[in-house]
C-alpha positions as CSV (number, residue, x, y, z in Angstrom):
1,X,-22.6,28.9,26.2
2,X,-20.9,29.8,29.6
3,X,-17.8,28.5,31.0
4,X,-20.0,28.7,34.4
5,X,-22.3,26.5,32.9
6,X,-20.2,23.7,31.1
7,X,-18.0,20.5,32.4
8,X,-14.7,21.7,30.7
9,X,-12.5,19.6,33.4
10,X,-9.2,21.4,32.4
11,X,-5.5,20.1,33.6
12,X,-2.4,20.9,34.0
13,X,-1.0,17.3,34.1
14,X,-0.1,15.1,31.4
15,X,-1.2,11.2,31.0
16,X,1.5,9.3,31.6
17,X,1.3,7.4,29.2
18,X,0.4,10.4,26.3
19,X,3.4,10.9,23.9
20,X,1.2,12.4,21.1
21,X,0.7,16.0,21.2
22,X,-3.4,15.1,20.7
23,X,-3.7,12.4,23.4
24,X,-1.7,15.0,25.5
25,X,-4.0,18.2,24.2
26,X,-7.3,16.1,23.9
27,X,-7.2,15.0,27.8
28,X,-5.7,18.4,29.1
29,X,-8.4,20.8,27.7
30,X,-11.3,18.4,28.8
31,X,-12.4,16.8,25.3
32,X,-11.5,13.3,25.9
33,X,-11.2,11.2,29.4
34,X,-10.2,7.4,29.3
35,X,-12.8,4.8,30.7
36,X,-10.0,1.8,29.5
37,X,-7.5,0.6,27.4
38,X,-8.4,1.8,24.4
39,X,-11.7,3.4,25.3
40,X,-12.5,6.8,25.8
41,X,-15.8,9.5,26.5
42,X,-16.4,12.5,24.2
43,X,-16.9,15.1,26.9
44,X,-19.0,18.4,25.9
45,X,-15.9,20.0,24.3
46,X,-15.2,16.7,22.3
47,X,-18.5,15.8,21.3
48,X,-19.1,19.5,20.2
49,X,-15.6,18.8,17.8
50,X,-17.1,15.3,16.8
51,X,-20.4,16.3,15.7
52,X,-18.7,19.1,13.9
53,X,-16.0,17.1,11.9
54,X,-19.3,14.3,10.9
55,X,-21.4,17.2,9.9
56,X,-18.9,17.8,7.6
57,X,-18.5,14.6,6.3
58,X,-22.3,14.0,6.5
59,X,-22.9,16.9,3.9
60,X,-20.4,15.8,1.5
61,X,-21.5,12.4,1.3
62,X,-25.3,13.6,0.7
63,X,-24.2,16.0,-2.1
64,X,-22.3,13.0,-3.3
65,X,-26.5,11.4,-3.9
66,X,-25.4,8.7,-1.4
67,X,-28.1,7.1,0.8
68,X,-27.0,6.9,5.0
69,X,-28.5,4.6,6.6
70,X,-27.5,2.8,10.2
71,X,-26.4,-0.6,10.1
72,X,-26.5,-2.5,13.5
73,X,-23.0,-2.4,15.9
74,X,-23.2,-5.5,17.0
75,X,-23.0,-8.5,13.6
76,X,-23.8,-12.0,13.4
77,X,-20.7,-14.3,13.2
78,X,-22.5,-15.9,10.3
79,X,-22.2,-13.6,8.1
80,X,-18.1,-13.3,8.3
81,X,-18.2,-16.9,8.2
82,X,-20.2,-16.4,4.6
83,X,-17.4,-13.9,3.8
84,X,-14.3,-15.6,5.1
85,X,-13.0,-13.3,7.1
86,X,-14.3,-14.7,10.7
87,X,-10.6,-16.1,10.6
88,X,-8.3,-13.8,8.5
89,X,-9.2,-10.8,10.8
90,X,-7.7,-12.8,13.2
91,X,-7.9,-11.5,17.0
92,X,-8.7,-8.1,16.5
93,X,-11.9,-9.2,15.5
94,X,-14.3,-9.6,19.0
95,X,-16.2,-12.5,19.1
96,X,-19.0,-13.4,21.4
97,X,-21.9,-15.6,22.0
98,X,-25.3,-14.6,23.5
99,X,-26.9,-16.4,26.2
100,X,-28.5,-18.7,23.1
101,X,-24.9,-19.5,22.2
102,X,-25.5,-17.6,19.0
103,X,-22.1,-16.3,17.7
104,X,-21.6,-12.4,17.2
105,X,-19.0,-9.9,16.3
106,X,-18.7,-5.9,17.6
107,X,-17.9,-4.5,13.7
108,X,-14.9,-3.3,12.8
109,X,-16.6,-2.7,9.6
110,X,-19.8,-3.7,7.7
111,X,-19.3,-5.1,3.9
112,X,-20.9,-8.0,5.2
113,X,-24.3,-6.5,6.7
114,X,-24.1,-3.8,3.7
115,X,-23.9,-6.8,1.4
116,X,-26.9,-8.9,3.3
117,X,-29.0,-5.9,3.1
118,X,-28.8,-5.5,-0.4
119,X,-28.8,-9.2,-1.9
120,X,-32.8,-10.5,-2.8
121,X,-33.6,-6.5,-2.7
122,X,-31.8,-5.6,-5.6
123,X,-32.4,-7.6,-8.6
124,X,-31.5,-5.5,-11.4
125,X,-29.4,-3.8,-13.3
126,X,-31.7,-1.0,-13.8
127,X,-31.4,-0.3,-10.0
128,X,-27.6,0.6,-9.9
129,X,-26.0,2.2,-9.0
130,X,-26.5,2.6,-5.1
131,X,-24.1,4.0,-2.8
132,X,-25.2,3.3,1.4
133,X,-23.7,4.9,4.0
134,X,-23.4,5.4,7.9
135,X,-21.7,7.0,10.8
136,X,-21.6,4.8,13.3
137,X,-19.2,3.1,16.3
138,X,-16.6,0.3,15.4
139,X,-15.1,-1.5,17.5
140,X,-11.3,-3.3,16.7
141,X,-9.7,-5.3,19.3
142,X,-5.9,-3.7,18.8
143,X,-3.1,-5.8,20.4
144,X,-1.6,-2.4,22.0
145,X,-4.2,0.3,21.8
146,X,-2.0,3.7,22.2
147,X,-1.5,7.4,20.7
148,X,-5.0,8.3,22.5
149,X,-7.4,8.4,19.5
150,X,-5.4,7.7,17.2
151,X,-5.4,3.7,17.5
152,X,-8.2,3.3,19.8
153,X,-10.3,0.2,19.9
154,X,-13.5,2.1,20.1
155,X,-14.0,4.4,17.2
156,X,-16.3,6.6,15.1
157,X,-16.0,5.6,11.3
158,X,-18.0,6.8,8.3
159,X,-18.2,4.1,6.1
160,X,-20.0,3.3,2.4
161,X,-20.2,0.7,-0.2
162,X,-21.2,0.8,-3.5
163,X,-22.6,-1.2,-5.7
164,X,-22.4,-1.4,-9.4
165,X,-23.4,-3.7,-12.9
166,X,-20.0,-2.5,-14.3
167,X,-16.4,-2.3,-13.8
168,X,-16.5,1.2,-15.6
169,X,-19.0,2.5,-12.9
170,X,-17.5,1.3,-10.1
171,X,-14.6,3.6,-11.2
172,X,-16.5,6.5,-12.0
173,X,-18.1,6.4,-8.3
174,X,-14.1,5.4,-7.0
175,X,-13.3,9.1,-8.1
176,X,-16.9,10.6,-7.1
177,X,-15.6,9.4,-3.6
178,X,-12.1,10.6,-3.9
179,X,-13.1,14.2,-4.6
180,X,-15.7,14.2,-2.2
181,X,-13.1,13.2,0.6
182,X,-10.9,16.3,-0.9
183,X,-13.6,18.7,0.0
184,X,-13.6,17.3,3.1
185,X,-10.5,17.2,4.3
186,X,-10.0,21.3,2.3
187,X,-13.0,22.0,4.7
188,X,-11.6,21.0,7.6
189,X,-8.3,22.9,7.3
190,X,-5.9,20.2,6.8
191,X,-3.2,19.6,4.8
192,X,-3.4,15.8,3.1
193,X,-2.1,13.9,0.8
194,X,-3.5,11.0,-1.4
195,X,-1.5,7.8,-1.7
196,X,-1.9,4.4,-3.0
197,X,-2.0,1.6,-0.7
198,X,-2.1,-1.8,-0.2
199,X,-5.8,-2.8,0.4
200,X,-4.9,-5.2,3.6
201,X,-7.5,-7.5,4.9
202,X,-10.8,-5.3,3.4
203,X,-9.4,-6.9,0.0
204,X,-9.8,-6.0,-3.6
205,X,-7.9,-4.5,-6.7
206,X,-7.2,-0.8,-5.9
207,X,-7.3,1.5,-3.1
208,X,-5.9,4.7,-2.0
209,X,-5.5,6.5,1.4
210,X,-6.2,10.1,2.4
211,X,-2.7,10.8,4.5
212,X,-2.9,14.0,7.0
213,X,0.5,15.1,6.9
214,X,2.3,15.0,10.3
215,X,5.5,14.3,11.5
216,X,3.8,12.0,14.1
217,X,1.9,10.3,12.0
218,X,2.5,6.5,12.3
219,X,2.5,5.8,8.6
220,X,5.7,6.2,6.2
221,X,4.2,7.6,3.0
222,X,6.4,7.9,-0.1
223,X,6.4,11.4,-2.0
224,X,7.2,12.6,-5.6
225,X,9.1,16.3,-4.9
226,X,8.0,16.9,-8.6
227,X,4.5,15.6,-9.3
228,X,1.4,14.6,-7.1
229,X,2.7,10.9,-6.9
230,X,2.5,9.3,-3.3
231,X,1.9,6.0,-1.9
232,X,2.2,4.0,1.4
233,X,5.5,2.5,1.9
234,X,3.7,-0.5,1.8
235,X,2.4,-0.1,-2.1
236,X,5.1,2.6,-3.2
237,X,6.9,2.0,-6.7
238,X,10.1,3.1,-8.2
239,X,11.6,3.7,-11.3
240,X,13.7,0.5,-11.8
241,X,17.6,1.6,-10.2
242,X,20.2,2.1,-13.1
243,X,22.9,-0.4,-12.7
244,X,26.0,0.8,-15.0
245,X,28.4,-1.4,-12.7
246,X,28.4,-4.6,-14.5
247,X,25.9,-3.4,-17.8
248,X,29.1,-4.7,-20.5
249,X,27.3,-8.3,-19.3
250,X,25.3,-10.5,-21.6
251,X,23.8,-13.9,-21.0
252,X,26.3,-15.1,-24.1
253,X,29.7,-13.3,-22.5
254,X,28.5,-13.9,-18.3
255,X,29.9,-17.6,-16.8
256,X,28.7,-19.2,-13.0
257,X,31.5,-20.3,-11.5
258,X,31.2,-21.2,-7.6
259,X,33.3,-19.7,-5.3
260,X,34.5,-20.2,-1.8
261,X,33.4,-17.7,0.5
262,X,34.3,-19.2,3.8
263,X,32.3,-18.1,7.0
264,X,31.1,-14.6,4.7
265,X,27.1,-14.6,5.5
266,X,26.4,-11.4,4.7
267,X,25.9,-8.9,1.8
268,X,28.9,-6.3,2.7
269,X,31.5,-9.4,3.3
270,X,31.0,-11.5,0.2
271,X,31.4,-8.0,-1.9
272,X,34.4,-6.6,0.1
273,X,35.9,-10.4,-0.9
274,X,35.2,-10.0,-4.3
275,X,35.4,-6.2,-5.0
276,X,31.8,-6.2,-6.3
277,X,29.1,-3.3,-5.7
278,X,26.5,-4.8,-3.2
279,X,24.3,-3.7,-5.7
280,X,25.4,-6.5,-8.2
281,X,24.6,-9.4,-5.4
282,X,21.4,-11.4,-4.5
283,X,19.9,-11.3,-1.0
284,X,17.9,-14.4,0.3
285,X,15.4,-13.2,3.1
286,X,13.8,-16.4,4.6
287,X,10.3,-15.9,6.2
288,X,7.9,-18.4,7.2
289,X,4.3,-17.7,6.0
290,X,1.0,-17.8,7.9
291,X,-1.8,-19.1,6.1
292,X,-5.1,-20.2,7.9
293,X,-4.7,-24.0,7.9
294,X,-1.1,-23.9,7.6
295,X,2.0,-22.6,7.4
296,X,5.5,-22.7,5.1
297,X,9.1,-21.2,4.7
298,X,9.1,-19.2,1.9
299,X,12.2,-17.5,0.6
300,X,12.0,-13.9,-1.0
301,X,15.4,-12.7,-3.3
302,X,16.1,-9.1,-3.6
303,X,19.0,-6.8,-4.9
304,X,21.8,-6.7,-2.0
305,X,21.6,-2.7,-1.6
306,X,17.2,-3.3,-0.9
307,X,15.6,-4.6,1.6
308,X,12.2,-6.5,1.5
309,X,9.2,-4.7,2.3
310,X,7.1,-7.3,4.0
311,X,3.0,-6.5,3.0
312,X,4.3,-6.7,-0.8
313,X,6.0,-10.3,0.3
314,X,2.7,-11.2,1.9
315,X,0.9,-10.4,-1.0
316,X,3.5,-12.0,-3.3
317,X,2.8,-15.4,-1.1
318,X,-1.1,-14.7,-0.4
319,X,0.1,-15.2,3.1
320,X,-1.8,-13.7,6.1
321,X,1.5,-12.4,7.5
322,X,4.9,-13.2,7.5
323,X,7.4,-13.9,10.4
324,X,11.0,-14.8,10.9
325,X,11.9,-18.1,10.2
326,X,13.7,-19.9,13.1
327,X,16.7,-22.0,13.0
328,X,15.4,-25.3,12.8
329,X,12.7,-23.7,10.4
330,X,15.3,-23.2,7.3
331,X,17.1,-26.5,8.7
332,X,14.0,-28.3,7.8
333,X,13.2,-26.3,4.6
334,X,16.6,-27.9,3.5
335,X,18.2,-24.1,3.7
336,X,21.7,-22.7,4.3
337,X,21.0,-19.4,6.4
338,X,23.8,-16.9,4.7
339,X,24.4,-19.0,1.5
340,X,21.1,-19.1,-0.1
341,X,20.8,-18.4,-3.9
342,X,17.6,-18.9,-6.3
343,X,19.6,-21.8,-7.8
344,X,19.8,-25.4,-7.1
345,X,16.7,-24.3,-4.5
346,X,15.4,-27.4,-2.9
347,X,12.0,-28.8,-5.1
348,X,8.8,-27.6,-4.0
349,X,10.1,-24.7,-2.0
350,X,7.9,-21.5,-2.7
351,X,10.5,-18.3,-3.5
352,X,10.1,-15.1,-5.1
353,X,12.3,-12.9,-7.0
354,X,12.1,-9.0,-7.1
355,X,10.8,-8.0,-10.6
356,X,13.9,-5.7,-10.9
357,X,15.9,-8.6,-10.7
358,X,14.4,-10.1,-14.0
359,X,16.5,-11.2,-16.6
360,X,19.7,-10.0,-14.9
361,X,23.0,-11.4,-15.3
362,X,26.6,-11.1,-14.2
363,X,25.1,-11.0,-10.3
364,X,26.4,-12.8,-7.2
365,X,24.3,-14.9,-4.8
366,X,24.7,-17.8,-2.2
367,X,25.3,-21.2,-3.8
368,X,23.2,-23.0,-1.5
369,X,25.7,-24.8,0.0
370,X,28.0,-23.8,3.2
371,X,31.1,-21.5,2.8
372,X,29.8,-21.2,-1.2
373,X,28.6,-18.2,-3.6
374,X,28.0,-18.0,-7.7
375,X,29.3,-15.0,-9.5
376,X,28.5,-14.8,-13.2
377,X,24.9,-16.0,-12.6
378,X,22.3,-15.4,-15.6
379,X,18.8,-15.0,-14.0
380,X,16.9,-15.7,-17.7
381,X,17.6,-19.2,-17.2
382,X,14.8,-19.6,-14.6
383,X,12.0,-20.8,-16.5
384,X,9.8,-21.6,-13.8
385,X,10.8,-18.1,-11.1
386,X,7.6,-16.3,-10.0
387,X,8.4,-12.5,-9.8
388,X,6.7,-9.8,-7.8
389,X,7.7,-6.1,-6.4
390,X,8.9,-6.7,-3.1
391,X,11.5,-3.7,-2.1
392,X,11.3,-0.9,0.0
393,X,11.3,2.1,-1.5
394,X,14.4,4.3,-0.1
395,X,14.7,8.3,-0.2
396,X,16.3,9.5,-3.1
397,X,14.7,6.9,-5.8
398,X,14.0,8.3,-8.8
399,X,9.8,8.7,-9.6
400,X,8.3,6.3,-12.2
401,X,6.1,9.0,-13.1
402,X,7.8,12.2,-13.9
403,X,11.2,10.6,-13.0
404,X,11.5,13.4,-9.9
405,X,13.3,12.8,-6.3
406,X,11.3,10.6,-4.0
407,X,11.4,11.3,-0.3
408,X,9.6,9.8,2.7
409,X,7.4,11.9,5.1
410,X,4.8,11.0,7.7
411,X,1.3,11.0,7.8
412,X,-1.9,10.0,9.7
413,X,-4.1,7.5,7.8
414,X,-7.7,9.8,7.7
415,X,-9.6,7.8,5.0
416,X,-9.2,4.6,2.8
417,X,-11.5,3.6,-0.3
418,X,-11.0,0.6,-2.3
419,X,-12.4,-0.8,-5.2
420,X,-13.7,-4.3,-3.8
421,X,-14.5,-6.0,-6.8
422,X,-16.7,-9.5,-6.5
423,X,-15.0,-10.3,-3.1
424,X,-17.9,-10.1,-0.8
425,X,-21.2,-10.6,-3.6
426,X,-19.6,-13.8,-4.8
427,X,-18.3,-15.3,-1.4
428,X,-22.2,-14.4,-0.1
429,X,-23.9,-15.2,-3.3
430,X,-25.4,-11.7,-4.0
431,X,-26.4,-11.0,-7.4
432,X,-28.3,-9.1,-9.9
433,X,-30.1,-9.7,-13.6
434,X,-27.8,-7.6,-16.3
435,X,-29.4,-6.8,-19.5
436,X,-29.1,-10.3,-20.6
437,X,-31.1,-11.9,-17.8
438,X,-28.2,-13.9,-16.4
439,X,-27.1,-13.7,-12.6
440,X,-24.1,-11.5,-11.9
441,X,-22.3,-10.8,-8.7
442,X,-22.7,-7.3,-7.5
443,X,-19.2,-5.1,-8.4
444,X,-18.5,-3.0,-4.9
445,X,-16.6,-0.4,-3.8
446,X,-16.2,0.8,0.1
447,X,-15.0,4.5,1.2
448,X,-14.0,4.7,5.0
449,X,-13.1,7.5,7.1
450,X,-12.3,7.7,11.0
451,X,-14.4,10.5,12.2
452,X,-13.3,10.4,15.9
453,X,-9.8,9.5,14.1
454,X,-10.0,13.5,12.8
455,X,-10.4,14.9,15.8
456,X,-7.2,13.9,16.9
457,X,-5.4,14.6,13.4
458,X,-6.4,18.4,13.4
459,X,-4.6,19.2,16.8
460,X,-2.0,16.5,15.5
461,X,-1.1,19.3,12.6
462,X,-2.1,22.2,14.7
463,X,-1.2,23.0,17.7
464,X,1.8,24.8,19.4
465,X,3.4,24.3,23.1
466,X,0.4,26.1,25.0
467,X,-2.5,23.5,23.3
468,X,-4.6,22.8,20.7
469,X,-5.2,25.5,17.9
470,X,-8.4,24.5,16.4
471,X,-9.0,25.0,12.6
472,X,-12.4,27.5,12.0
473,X,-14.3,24.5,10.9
474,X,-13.5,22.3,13.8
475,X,-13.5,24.5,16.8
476,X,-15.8,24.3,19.6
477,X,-16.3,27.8,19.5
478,X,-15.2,30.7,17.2
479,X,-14.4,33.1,19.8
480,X,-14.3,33.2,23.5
481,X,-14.9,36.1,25.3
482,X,-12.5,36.6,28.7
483,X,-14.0,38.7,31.1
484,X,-11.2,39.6,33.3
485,X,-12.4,39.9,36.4
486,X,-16.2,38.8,36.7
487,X,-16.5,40.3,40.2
488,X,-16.6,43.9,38.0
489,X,-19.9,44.6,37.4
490,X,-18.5,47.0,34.3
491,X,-16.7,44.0,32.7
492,X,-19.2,41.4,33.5
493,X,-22.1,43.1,31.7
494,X,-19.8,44.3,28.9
495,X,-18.5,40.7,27.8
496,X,-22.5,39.8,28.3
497,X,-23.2,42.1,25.4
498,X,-20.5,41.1,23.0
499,X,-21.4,37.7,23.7
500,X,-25.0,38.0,22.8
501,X,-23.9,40.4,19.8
502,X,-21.8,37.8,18.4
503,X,-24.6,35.2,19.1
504,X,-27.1,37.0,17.3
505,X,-24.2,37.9,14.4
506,X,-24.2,33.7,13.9
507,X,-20.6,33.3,15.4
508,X,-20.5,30.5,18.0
509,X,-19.1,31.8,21.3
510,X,-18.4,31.4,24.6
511,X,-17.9,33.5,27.3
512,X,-15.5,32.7,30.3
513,X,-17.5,34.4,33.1
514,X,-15.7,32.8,35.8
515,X,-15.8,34.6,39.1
516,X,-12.8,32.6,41.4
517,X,-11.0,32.5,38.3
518,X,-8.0,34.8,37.9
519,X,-7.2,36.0,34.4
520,X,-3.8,34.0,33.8
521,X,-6.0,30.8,34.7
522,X,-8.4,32.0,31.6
523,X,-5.9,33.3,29.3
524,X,-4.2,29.6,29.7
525,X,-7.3,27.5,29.4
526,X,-7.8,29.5,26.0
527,X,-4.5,28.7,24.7
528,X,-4.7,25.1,26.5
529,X,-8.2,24.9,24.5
530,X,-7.6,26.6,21.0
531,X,-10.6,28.4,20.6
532,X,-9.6,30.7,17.5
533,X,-9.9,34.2,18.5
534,X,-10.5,35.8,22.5
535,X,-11.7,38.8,23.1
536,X,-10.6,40.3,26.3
537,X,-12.0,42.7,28.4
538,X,-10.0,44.1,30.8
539,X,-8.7,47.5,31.6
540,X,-8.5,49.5,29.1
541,X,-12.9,48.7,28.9
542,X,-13.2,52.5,30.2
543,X,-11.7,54.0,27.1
544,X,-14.0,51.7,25.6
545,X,-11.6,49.4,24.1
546,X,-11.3,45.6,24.1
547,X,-8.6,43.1,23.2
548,X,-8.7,40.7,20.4
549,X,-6.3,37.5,20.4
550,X,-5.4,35.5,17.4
551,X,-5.0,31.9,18.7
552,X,-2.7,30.7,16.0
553,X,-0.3,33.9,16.3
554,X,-1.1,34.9,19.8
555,X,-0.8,38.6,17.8
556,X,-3.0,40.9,20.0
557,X,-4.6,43.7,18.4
558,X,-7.1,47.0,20.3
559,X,-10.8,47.4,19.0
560,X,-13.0,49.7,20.0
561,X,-16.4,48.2,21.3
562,X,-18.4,49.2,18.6
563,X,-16.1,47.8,16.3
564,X,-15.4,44.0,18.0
565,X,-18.6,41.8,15.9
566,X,-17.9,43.6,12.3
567,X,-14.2,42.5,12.6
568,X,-14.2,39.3,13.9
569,X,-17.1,38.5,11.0
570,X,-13.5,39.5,9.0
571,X,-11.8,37.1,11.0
572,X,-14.6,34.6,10.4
């Protein structure tokens, strides 16, 4: 390819509204341009990228013996009624009707379709496993679409589901996928992590998240500084804390007593009062939580030195989310904001207790009554408490694996798989024969990856001041060869020839043979672009010598003509 010859619409400007260095990149060096909120084209550049990043993950899937197919973008509301999800996606899930007044849905994703193409066409045991896939557009109707690709509402997603007679399979094909995303993201360049996660709306048992590390990256993933362990700080665990403060307690030594605490609402006032750690106190978070026919306060009790981490309290509650609960919200709920305590808790009021609160004693906590707190309290004598993880895990808890440091670092969410279970077969009534000849609903798993999501994450974790720097496996080109001044016949037919020796050497090139554009304009497209390596041609071409430029170290190094396709097949 020429640069004469392809739309490469390059800018100096930056989008306004473009705080990520990939939305900034992307739109600069002509790979992207936005057509609406949320909405972009793949120009040559970018589509060249794209194809490149799901020709990757294409292969790997196919060595995996997966089948790809292409399920249709456009769903009928039917089936996510079948499912129940046609309300708990809530509004990011776009609905329409056809001029028949037919209902459908633009896919965010297809466990639905996948599971309505399989049910009456698989009827035995004997003909699973099967794992289908496509690459195909999804569409997600985000609140506040932002970061450019990165939280698009129009995206390119590769996504599978399995389907299995066993448990014991469907975890033997959980770890065929995980390894399979490895290579992927190895072949790409990019330096990942895997986590466990909360499995969100998609449902199920288990699931775990491919995290491209960056410090831009939206997500807060929690890391082991000893072992491999990581998580989302959504599903992150800790050891439990060591509390020596108060550990001389017992339940037979401890005694409640109430105590006045007048006007002291928070944590850090009722334990300066009482010269107590924060860590030996109670804290009441009230939330009200959103179901999909109704709604209650709920009231979630954690250590005072934690803080609630609100998808594990949504999942504690099987709530669809959880928000602040007003004033008038805990006035009704019979609740005293500031002096609330799991004891003498009004009847039929749903509350949760952190599980490293279990069996504790000697702790303080609101008294549920104005100006009041109990010190002495003995936790075993709940009966009837419902306990769940619900903390935040904070930097410098202690592993539960190897009993390492845990830090927090950023990352990009690349790819999710989760193992579904039943969910979707027994909600749509798609079953099998096992070897006994009774019906059984199909166990599923589904992998997902954001293809166009990648394109972004490479230049996201590489990239310098000057643009994009483009790993070998993603780059629109290999090398591009700079022809200093086109308007010299010399230089003109002597990038030609490296050009078409590379060509015919398999390295993908292109060659900038720009006549009205001056050098400093090419040399800063290349950087602006990221091709990997330049070769230059310039003045020193009548000593028979040529330039080549690393990209990533901008390091410039002489090679003689005869010498430029052997080392950049090196370089390759």
């Amino acid at each position: 390819m020429k640069f004469s010859q392809m739309f490469m619409p390059t800018t100096k400007e930056t989008p306004n509204d473009a705080t990520l260095a990939s939305h900034q990149y992307l739109i600069r060096g002509g790979f992207i341009t936005q057509t609406g909120s949320g909405l972009y084209n793949f120009l040559p550049l970018g589509k060249i990228v794209l194809d490149k990043i799901r020709a990757v993950v294409k292969e790997e899937m196919d060595n995996t013996g997966a089948n790809e197919l292409l399920m249709s973008f456009v769903t009928p509301l039917e089936l996510w009624e079948q499912s129940g999800r046609a309300s708990v996606m809530g509004p990011e899930l776009l609905k329409f009707k056809d001029r028949k007044g037919a209902g459908f849905v633009l896919s965010p994703t297809n466990e639905e379709t996948v599971v309505d193409i399989v049910k009456n066409r698989i009827t035995s045991y004997k003909d699973l496993p099967i794992n289908l896939y496509h690459i195909n557009t999804k569409f997600r109707d985000e609140a506040r679409p932002r970061f450019g690709l990165m939280r698009g509402r129009e995206f390119l997603m590769k996504d599978a589901y399995s389907f299995h007679a066993t448990h014991e399979d469907l975890v033997r094909e959980f770890h065929v996928m995980e390894d399979a995303y490895k290579k992927i993201y190895e072949r790409l360049g990019l330096e990942y992590r895997v986590v466990a996660a909360d499995s969100g709306a998609i449902g199920g048992s288990g699931s775990k998240e491919f995290m491209v590390l960056a410090n831009s990256g939206e997500d807060t993933i929690v890391v082991c500084e000893d072992c491999e362990y990581g998580a989302n700080i959504e599903a992150a665990v800790r050891a439990k804390k060591e509390t020596k403060n108060w550990y001389d307690l017992t339940s037979e030594n401890v005694k409640m007593e109430k105590v006045l605490t007048e006007g002291m609402k928070t944590i850090e006032d009722v334990s300066n009062f009482l010269s107590t750690p924060t860590a030996q106190s109670i804290k009441a978070v009230i939330k009200k939580a959103i179901y999909k026919d109704t709604e209650e306060v709920v009231v979630f009790f954690v250590r005072g030195n934690d803080e609630l981490e609100e998808t594990k309290a949504a999942n504690a509650v099987d709530a669809l989310e959880l928000i602040d609960a007003n004033e008038e919200d805990i006035l009704n709920a019979s609740l005293v904001a500031g002096f609330c305590g799991p004891f003498n808790l009004p009847k039929n009021l749903t509350y949760v207790i952190d599980n490293e609160l279990k069996d504790e004693v000697g702790l303080v906590c609101g008294a549920n009554e104005v100006d009041y707190h109990f010190t002495g309290t003995d936790l075993t004598t709940l009966k009837d408490a419902k306990y769940f993880d619900l903390i935040v895990v904070q930097e410098g808890d202690t592993c539960s694996c190897c009993g390492g440091k845990l830090i927090h670092t950023k990352g990009i969410e690349a790819g999710h798989i989760f193992q579904l279970g039943t969910k979707y077969s027994s909600a749509m009534d798609a079953t099998f024969l096992d070897n006994n000849g009774k019906a059984q609903p199909f166990i599923m798993g589904c992998y997902g990856i954001g293809v166009s999501r990648l394109v972004a994450a490479v230049i996201e974790q590489n990239h310098d001041d000057k643009g994009c720097i483009w790993t070998k496996e993603t780059a629109p080109f290999m090398v591009d060869v700079i022809v200093s001044n086109a308007k010299k016949e010399e230089e003109l037919n002597a990038g030609k020839k490296i050009y078409n020796d590379l060509k015919i050497a398999g390295i993908s090139t292109i060659l900038d043979d720009r006549v009205n554009a001056r050098f400093g304009f090419k040399m800063s497209d290349f950087e602006l672009i990221g091709f990997p390596y330049a070769v230059v041609v310039g003045k020193k071409l009548p000593e028979g010598i040529v330039e080549i430029v690393n990209r990533k170290t901008l390091e410039k190094e002489e090679v003689s003509l005869d010498e430029v396709v052997n080392k950049l097949k090196k370089l390759k």
